[in-house]
C-alpha positions in Angstrom: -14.4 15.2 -9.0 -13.0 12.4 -11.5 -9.8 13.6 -13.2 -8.0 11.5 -16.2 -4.7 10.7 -16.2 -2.6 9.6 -19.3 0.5 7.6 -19.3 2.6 5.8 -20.9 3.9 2.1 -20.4 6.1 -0.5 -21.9 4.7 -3.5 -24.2 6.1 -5.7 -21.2 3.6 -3.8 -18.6 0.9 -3.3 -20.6 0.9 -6.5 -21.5 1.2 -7.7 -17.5 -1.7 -5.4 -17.0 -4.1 -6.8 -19.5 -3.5 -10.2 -18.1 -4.3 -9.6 -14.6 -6.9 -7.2 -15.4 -8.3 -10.3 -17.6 -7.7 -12.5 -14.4 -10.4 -10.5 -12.2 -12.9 -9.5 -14.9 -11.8 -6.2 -15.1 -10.8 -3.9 -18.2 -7.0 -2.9 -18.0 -7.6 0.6 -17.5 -10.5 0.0 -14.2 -7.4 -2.4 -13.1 -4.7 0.1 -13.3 -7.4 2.4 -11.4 -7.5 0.1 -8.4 -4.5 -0.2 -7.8 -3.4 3.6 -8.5 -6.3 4.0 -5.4 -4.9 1.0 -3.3 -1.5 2.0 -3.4 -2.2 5.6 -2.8 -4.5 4.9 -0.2 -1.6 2.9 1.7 0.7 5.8 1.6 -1.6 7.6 3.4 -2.3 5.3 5.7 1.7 4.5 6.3 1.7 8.5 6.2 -0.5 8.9 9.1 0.7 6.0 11.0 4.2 7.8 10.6 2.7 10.8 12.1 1.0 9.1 15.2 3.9 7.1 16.1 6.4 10.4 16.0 3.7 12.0 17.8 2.9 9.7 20.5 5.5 6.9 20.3 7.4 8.0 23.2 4.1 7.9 25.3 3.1 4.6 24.5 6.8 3.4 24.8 6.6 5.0 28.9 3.5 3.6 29.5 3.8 0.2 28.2 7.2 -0.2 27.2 9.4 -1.9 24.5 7.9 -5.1 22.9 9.7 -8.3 23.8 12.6 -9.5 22.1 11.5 -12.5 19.5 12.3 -16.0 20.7 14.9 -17.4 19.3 14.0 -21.5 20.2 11.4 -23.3 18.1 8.4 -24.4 19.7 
């Protein structure tokens, strides 16, 4: 079920809006949809990732340990 949200922007957004709405064919308020969806979409995603590492971290940390430290020389 679709539900409608109103809100309210300044000039300066709205106008940032239009313009890369405009930039991928888009109307302003399909763009501001997409990335409403994207961004929620990623939390969830980071949400869940949050969950599997607290979850089974330790486990994967035991059975193939800690990730080398980064090189500091330049190849």
């Amino acid at each position: 079920m679709a539900r409608e949200l109103r809100i309210e922007i300044s000039d300066e957004a709205y106008e940032a809006l239009q313009h890369a709405a405009a930039a991928r064919h888009v109307a302003a308020e399909d763009y501001a949809e997409q990335i409403l969806d994207a961004d929620l979409t990623r939390a969830r995603f980071l949400d869940g990732a949050r969950s599997v590492i607290a979850e089974h971290g330790d486990a994967f940390t035991a059975r193939y340990g800690r990730p080398a430290a980064p090189s500091t020389s330049a190849a």
